[in-house]
FIDRENLUM-46370 format. One line per field, with one value per residue: residue in one letter; x, y, z of N, C-alpha, C, CB in turn. Coordinates in steps of 0.05 Angstrom, whole numbers, plus 5000, padded with zeros to 4 digits. Glycine has a CB too. Layout:
r: c(a,...)
n_xx: c(X,...)
n_yy: c(Y,...)
n_zz: c(Z,...)
ca_xx: c(X,...)
ca_yy: c(Y,...)
ca_zz: c(Z,...)
c_xx: c(X,...)
c_yy: c(Y,...)
c_zz: c(Z,...)
cb_xx: c(X,...)
cb_yy: c(Y,...)
cb_zz: c(Z,...)
//
This chain:
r: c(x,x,x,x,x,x,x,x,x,x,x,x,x,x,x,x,x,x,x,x,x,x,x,x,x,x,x,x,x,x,x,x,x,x,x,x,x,x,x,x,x,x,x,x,x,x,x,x,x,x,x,x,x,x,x,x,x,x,x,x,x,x,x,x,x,x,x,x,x,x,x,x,x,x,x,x,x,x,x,x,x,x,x,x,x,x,x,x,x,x,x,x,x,x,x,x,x,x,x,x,x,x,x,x,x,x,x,x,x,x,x,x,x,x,x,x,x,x,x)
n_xx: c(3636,3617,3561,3543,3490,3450,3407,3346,3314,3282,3253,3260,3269,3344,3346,3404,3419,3469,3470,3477,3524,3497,3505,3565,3598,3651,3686,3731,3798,3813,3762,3736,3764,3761,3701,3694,3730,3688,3649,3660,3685,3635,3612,3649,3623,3579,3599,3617,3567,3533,3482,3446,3430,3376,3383,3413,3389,3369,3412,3436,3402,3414,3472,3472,3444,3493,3526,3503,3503,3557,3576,3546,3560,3614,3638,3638,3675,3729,3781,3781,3765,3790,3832,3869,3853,3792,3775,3789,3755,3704,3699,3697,3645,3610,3602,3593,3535,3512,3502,3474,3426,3411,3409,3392,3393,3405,3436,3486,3551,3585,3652,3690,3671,3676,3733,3760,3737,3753,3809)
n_yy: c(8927,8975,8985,9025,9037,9066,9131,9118,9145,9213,9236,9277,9330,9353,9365,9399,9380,9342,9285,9250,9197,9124,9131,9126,9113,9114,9137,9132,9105,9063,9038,9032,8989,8948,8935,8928,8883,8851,8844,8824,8773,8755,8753,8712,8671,8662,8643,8601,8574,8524,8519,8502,8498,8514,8557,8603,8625,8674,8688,8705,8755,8789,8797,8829,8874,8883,8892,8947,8975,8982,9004,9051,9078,9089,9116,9166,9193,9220,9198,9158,9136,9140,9108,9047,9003,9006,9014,8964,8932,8958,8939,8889,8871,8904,8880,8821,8836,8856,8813,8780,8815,8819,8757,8732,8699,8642,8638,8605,8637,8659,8634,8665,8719,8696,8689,8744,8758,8726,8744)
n_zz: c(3706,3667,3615,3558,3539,3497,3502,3482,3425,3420,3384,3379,3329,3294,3347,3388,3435,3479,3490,3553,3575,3615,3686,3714,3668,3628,3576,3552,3534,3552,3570,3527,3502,3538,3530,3485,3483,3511,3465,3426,3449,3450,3402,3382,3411,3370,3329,3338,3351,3332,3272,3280,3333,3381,3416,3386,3355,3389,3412,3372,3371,3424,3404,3360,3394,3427,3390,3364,3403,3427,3379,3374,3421,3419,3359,3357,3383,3391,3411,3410,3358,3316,3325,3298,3328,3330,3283,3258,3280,3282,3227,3224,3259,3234,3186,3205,3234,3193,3152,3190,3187,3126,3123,3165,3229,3231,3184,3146,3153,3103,3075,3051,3083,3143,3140,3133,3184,3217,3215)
ca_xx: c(3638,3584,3562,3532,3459,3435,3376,3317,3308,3272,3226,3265,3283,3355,3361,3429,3425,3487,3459,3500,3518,3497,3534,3596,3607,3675,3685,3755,3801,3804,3731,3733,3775,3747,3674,3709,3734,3670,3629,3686,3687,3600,3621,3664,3608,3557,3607,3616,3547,3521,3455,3411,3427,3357,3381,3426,3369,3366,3445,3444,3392,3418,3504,3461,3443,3521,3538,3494,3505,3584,3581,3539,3584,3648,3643,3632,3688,3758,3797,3783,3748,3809,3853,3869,3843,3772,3771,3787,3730,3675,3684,3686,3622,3591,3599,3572,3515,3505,3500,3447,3416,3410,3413,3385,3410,3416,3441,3519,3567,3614,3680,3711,3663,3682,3758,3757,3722,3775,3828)
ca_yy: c(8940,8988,8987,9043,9039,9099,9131,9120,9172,9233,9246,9313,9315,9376,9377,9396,9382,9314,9265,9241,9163,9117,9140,9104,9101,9122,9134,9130,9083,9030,9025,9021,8962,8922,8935,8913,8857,8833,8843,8809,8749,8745,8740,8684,8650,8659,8630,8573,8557,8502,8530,8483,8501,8527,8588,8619,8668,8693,8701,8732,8781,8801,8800,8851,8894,8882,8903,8972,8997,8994,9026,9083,9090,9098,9111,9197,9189,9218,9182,9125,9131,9133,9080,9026,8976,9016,9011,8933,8917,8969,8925,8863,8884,8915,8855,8811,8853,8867,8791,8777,8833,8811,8729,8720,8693,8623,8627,8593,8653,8654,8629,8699,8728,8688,8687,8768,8758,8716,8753)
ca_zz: c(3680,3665,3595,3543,3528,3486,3508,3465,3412,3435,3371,3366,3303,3297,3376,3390,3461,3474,3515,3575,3579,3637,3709,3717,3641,3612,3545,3543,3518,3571,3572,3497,3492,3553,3522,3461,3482,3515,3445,3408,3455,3441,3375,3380,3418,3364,3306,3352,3356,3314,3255,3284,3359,3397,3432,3375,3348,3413,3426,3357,3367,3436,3395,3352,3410,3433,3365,3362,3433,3413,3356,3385,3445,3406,3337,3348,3398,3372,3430,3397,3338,3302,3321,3281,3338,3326,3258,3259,3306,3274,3201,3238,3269,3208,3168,3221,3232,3159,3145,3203,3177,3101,3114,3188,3254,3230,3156,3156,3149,3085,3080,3051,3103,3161,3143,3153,3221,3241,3224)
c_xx: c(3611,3587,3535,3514,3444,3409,3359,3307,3284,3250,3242,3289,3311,3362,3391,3444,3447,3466,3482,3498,3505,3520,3548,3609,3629,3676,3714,3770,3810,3781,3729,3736,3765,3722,3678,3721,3709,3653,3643,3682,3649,3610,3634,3641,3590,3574,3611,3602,3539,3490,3435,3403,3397,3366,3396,3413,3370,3395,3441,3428,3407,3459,3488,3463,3468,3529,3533,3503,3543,3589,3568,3550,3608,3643,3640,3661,3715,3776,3806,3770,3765,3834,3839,3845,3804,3765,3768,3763,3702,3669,3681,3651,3600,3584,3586,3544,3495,3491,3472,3429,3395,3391,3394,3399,3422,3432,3476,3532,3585,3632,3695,3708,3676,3718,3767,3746,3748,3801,3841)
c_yy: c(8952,8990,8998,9037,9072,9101,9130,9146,9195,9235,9272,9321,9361,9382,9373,9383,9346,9303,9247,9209,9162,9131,9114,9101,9125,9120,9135,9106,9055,9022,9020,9000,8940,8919,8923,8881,8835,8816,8822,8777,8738,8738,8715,8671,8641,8645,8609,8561,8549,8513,8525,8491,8525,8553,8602,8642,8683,8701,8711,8759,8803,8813,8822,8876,8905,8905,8941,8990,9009,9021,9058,9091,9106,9113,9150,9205,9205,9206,9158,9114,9120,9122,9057,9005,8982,9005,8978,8921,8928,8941,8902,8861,8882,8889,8835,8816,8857,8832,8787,8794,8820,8779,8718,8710,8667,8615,8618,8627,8647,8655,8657,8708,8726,8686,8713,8770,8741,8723,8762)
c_zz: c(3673,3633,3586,3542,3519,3503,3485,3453,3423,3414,3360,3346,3307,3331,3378,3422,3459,3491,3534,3577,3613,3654,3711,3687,3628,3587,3530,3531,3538,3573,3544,3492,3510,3536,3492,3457,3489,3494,3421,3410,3454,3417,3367,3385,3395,3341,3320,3348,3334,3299,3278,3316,3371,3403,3410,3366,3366,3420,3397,3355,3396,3435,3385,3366,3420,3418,3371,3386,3430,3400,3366,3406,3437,3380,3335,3377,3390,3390,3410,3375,3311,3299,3306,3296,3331,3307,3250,3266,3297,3242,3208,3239,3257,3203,3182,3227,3200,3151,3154,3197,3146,3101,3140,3208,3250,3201,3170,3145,3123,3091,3083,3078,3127,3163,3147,3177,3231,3239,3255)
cb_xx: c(3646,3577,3572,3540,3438,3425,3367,3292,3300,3292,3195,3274,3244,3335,3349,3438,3391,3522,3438,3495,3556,3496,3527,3587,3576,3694,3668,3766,3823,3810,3703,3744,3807,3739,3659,3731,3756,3655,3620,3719,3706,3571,3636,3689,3592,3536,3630,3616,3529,3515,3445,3414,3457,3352,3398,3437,3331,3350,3480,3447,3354,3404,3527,3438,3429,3536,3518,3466,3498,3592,3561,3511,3600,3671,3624,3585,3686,3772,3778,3774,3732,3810,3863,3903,3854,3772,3796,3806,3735,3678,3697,3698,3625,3605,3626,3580,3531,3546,3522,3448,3442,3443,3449,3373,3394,3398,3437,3536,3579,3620,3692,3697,3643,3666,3769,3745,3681,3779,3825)
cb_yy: c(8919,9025,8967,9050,9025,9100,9158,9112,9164,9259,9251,9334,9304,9396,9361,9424,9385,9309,9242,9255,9140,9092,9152,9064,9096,9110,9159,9136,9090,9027,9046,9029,8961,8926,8966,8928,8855,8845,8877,8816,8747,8769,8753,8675,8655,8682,8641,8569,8565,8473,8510,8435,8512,8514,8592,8608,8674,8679,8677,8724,8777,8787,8777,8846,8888,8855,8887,8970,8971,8979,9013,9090,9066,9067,9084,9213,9164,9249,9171,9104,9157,9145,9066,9014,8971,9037,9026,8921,8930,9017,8924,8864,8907,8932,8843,8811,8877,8881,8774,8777,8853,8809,8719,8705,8693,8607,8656,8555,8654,8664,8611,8730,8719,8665,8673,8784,8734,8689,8768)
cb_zz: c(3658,3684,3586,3523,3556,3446,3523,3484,3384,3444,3395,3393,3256,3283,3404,3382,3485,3485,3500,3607,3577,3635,3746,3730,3619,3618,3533,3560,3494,3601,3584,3480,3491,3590,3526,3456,3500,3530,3435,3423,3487,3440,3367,3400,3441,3362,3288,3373,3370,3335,3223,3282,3366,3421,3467,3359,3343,3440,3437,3331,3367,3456,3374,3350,3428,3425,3333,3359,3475,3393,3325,3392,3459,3396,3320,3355,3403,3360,3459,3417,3333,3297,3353,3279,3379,3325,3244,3277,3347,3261,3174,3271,3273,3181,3159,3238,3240,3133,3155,3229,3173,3091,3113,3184,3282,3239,3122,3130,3172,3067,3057,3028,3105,3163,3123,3145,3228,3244,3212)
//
């Protein structure tokens, strides 16, 4: 499974030039949903893991990276930008993201919160 990694902003601010993914990287919608499913099933891991657990800052900063490389893979995409299953998985995402963002890697997740994530 080859997966997206943007390149590292250029500085150039208005360039129109695209930039080409990694080789081997599909942008269609079977690579969407496997790469979807991988970032999905990190997710699970990290609501699994226990506050107090040692390594969780580090699985949530590298679900983070999960998170972002997604989102910039797909989200300018029209294949798949605009299915439903898209849409499900970006506010997932967000909101997860948004939280660790706001709260940190180890705060507890809210109920509401966490009861949309597990939809």
């Amino acid at each position: 499974v080859h997966v997206y990694v943007p390149p590292k902003h250029s500085g150039v601010q208005g360039s129109s030039k695209r930039r080409e993914p990694a080789p081997g990287f599909t942008r269609g919608l079977a690579s969407m949903l496997r790469y979807q499913t991988e970032v999905l099933q990190r997710v699970q891991v990290v609501l699994d893991m226990d506050k107090k657990d040692p390594a969780k800052e580090e699985t949530v900063k590298e679900l983070r990276k999960d998170i972002n490389n997604w989102v910039a893979a797909y989200r300018r995409e029209d294949k798949v930008s605009g299915r439903p299953s898209f849409g499900v998985t970006y506010s997932i995402l967000n909101a997860l993201a948004g939280h660790f963002n706001s709260f940190g890697p180890t705060a507890p997740i809210p109920k509401k919160r966490l009861e949309r994530i597990n939809k």
